[in-house]
C-alpha positions in Angstrom: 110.9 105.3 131.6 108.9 102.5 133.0 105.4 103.1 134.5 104.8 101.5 138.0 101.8 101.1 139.3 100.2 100.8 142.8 97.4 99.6 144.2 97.8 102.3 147.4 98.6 105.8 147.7 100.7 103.7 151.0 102.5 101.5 148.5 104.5 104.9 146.5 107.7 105.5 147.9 109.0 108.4 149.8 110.7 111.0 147.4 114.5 111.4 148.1 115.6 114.5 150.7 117.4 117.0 149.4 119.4 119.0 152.0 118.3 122.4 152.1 121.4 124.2 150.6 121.6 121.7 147.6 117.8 122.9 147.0 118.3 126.3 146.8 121.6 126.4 144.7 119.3 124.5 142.4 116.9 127.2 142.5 118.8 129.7 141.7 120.3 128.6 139.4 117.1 127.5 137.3 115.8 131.7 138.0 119.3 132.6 137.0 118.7 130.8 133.7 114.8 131.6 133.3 115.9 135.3 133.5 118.5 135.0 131.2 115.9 133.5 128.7 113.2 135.6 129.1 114.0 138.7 131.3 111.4 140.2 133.6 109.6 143.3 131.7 109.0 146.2 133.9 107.0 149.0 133.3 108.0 151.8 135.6 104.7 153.8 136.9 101.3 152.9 137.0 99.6 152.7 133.8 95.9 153.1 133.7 93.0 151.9 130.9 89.6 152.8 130.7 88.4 148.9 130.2 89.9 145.5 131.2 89.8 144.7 127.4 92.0 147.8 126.3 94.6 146.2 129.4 94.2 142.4 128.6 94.9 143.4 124.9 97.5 145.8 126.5 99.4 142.4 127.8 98.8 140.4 124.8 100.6 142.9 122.5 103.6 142.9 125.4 103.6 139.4 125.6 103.7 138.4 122.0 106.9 141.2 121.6 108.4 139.7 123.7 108.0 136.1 122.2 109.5 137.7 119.1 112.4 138.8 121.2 113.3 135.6 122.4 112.5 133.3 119.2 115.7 132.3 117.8 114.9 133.4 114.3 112.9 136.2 115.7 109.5 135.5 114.5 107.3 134.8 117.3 103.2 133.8 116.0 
C-alpha cells in the first residue's frame, strides 16, 4: 500500500459515506464475530476484595483463563 503524503490537513480527501444501514450490518456482524471468539464473562453478583491488588490480580487470573480458553492449542502465556 502506497504512502501519500500532504502538505495540508486541506489537501486529504474526504473518507467515503457509508449509508447508515450498510454501517450497522457491518457492526454487527464484527460483535457477532468478536463474541463468538471471545465471549463476554459475567460474573453474577457483586464480588467484593479487601484491596485493589487482591481485585487487579483477581482480573489477571480471569483474564489469562480465558486466553487459555480461546488459544487454539490451549496454552495461553
Amino acid at each position: 500500500m502506497p504512502v501519500e503524503k500532504f502538505s495540508s490537513v486541506s489537501d486529504i480527501p474526504a473518507l467515503p459515506r457509508i449509508d447508515d444501514d450498510t454501517l450497522a450490518r457491518r457492526m454487527r456482524a464484527l460483535w457477532r464475530r468478536a463474541f463468538r471468539i471471545s465471549p463476554p464473562t459475567v460474573n453474577h453478583g457483586v464480588t467484593f476484595f479487601r484491596c485493589i491488588e487482591d481485585a487487579q490480580q483477581s482480573r489477571r487470573k480471569e483474564t489469562i483463563k480465558r486466553m487459555r480458553a480461546t488459544a487454539p492449542d490451549g496454552s495461553a502465556r
